[in-house]
C-alpha positions in Angstrom: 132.2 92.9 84.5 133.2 90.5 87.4 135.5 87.6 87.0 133.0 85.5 87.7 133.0 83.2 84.4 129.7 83.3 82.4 127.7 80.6 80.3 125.1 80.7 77.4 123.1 77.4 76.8 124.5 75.9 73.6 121.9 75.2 70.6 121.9 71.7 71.2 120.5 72.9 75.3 123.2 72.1 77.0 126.2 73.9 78.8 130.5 72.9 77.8 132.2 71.0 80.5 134.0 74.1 81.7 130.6 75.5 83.6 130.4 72.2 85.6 134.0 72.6 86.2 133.2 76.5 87.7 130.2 74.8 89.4 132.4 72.8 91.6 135.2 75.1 92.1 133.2 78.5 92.8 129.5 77.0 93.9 128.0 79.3 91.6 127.1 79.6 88.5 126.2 82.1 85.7 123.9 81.6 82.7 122.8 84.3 80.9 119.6 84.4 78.7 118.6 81.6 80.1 115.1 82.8 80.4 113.5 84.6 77.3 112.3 88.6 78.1 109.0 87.3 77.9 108.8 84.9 80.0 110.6 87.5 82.9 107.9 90.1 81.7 105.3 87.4 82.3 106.0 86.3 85.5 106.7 90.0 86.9 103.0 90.6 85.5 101.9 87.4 87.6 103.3 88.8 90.5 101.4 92.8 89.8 98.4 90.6 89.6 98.9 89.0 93.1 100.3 92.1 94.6 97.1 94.2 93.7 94.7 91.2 94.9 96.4 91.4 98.2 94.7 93.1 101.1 97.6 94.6 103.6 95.4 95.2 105.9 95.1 92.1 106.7 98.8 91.9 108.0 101.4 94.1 108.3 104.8 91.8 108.7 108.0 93.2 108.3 110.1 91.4 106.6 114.3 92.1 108.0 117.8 90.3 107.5 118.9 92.7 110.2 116.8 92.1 113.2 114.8 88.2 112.1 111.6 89.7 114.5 109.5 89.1 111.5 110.4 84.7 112.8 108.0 85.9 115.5 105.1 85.9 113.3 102.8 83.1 112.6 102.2 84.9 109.2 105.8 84.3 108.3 106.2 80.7 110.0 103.1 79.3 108.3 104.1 80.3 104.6 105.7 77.1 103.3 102.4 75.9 101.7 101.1 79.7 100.7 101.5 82.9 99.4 102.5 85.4 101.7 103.1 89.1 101.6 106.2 90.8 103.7 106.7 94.7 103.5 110.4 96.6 103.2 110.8 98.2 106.5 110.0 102.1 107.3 106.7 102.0 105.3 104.1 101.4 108.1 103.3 104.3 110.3 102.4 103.7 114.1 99.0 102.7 113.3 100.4 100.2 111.1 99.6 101.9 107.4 100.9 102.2 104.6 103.1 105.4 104.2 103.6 105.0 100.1 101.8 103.2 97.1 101.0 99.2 98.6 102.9 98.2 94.8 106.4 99.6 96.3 106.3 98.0 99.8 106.5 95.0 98.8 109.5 93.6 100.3 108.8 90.0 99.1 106.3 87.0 98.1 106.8 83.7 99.1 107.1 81.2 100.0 104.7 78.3 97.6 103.8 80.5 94.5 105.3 77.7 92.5 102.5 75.1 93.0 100.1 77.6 93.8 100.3 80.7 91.1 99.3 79.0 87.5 102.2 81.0 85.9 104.6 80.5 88.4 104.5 76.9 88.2 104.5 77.2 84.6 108.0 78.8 84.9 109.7 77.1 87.8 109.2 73.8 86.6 110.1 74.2 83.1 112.2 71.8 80.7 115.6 73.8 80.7 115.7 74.2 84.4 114.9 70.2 84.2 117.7 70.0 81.9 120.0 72.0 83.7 119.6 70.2 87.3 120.6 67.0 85.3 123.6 68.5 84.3 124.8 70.0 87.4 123.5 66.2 89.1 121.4 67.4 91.1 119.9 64.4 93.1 115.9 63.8 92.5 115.5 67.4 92.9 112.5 68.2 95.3 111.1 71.9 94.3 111.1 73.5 98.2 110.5 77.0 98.3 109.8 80.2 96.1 110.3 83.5 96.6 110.0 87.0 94.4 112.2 89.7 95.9 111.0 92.9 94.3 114.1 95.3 95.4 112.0 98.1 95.4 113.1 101.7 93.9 115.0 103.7 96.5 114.1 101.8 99.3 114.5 97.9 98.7 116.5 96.4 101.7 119.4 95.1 102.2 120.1 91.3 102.4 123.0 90.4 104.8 125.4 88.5 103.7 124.1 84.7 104.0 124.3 81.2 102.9 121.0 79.4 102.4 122.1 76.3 104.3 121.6 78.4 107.1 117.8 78.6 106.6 117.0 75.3 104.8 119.5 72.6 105.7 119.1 69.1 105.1 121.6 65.7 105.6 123.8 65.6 103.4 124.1 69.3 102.4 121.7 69.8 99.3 120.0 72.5 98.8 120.7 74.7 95.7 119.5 77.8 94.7 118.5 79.3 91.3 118.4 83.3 91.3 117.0 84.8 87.8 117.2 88.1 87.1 113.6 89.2 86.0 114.9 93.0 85.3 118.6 94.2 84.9 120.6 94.3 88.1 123.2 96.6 88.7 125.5 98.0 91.3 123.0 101.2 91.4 119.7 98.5 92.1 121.5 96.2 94.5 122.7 93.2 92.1 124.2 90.0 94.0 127.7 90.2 95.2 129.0 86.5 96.0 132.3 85.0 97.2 133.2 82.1 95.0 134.9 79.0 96.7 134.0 79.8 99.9 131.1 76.9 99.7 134.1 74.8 100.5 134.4 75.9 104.2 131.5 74.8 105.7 128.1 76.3 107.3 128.5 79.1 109.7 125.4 79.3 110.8 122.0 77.8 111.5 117.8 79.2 111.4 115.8 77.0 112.9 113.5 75.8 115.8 114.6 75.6 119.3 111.8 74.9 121.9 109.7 76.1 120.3 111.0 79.4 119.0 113.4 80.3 115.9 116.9 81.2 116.7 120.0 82.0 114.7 122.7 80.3 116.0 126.4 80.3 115.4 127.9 77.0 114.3 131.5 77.4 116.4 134.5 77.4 115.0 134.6 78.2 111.1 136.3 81.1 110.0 134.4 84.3 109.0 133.6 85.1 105.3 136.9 86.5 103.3 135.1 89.8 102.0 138.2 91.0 100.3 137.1 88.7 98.0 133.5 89.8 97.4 132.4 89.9 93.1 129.4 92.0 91.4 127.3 90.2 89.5 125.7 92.8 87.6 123.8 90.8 84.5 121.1 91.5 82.8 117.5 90.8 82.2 116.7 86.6 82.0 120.4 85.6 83.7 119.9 83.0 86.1 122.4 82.4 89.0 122.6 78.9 90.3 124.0 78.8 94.2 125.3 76.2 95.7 123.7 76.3 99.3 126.6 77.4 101.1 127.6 79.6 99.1 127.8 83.5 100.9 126.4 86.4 98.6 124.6 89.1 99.6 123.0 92.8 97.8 122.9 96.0 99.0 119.5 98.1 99.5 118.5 99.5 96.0 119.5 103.3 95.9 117.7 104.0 92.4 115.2 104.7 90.8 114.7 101.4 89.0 113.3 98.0 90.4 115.3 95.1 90.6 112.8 92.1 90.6 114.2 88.7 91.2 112.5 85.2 91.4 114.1 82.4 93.4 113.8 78.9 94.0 114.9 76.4 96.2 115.5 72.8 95.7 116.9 69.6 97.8 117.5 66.4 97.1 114.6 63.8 97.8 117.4 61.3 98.9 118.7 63.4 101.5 117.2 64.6 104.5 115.4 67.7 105.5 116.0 68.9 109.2 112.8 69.0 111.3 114.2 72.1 113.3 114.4 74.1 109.6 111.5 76.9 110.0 110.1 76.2 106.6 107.9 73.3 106.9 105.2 72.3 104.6 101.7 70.5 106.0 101.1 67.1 105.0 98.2 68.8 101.9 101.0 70.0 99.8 103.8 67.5 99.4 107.3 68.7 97.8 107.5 67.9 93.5 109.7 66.6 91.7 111.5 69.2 89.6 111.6 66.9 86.5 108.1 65.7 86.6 105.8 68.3 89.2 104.5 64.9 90.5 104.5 65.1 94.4 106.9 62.6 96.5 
């Protein structure tokens, strides 16, 4: 167990005042059973559905935290307002096939599954998460992006330690993330490891468009991530992580033989603004929703 402190929801829905005090002082937060089994199982079905509907020859983009070629792609630039498909790495040949079963090289889905995907939707913009963004004051939360990481068995990737105001920053600093745990994640599947209070330092670094062309950029002077203090989260099935957006955490590639399916969302506050150089950008078809209603801004 880390010493990260953990929350239930209370009977009445709510959280005690002590998880908004971790909120603030760690940028993270832990709730487990927040979703039911059922709904997890549901949505991971969802996702089989999509997965087996989707034709890879049609693309074959790599999706990497190591290298970012996959920013080169059209197929990955153009996703904000779709569902996408982006394969772990090592599992195309030279003539760009598959090398295993198309259900386990799957890196990830994103990036709009949550207005797009009947059953997604259904679960990202459900009353407790509503209820929850109330309580943690979330600002007119705007519902930005999606994503399910399916950590596959033996081979799921890395991803590099990060903060997700590097990829999707706006003015002030808003975005949050919610991580839930749609299987058991462990330190043999590549659970989350974060480092809590280091929000309060500042952005390192910066995704986004320069002349045309997506960089990763270095912010100057702000010292590097402490990762003698790096935490576990192992939790189990239905936890949901909330992270503050810069927050650092980070997993490991998946060394067993068990999945480790996550979904994740992405909010920001409608009041604040959302950079024009951040690579995800939506056409003008599919406006951002409110969390609390689903009614586009």
């Amino acid at each position: 167990m880390s010493g990260v402190p953990r929350f239930r929801i209370c009977a009445d829905s709510g959280l005690p005042g002590a998880a908004l005090e971790a909120w603030r002082r760690d940028g993270l937060l832990v709730i487990e059973g927040f979703v039911p089994p059922s709904d997890c199982d549901a949505l991971c079905q969802s996702a089989d559905q999509l997965v087996d509907a989707f034709d890879p020859s049609e693309v074959a983009t790599v999706f990497s935290t190591h290298s970012h070629e996959h920013a080169a792609s059209e197929y990955f630039e153009t996703s904000g307002d779709k569902v996408r498909f982006f394969f772990e790495e090592n599992v195309l040949d030279d003539r760009g096939l598959l090398t295993c079963p198309k259900a386990l090289s799957i890196n990830k889905m994103g990036h709009a599954m949550h207005d797009l995907v009947p059953a997604f939707q259904q679960f990202s913009y459900h009353p407790r998460l509503v209820t929850l963004a109330a309580f943690l004051g979330l600002d007119n939360a705007l519902v930005l992006q999606s994503m399910l990481i399916f950590k596959q068995p033996g081979i799921g990737g890395e991803v590099t330690w990060h903060q997700d105001g590097t990829f999707l920053l706006t003015e002030p600093q808003s975005v949050t993330g919610f991580w839930f745990a749609l299987e058991d994640a462990d330190l043999d599947n590549g659970c989350l490891w974060v480092l809590p209070g280091e929000h309060h330092k500042g952005l390192r670094q910066r995704f986004r468009r320069i002349g045309g062309t997506l960089r990763l950029e270095d912010l100057g002077a702000v010292e590097p991530f402490d990762l003698r203090r790096k935490i576990p989260l192992e939790v189990p099935q239905g936890t949901l992580v909330v992270l503050h957006g810069r927050l650092p955490h980070y997993s490991e590639v998946n060394r067993s033989a068990r999945s480790r399916h996550a979904y994740t969302l992405h909010t920001i506050s409608a009041s604040a603004t959302y950079l024009a150089d951040n690579w995800l950008q939506r056409g003008p078809a599919m406006p951002l929703r409110y969390l609390s209603s689903g009614e586009p801004v």
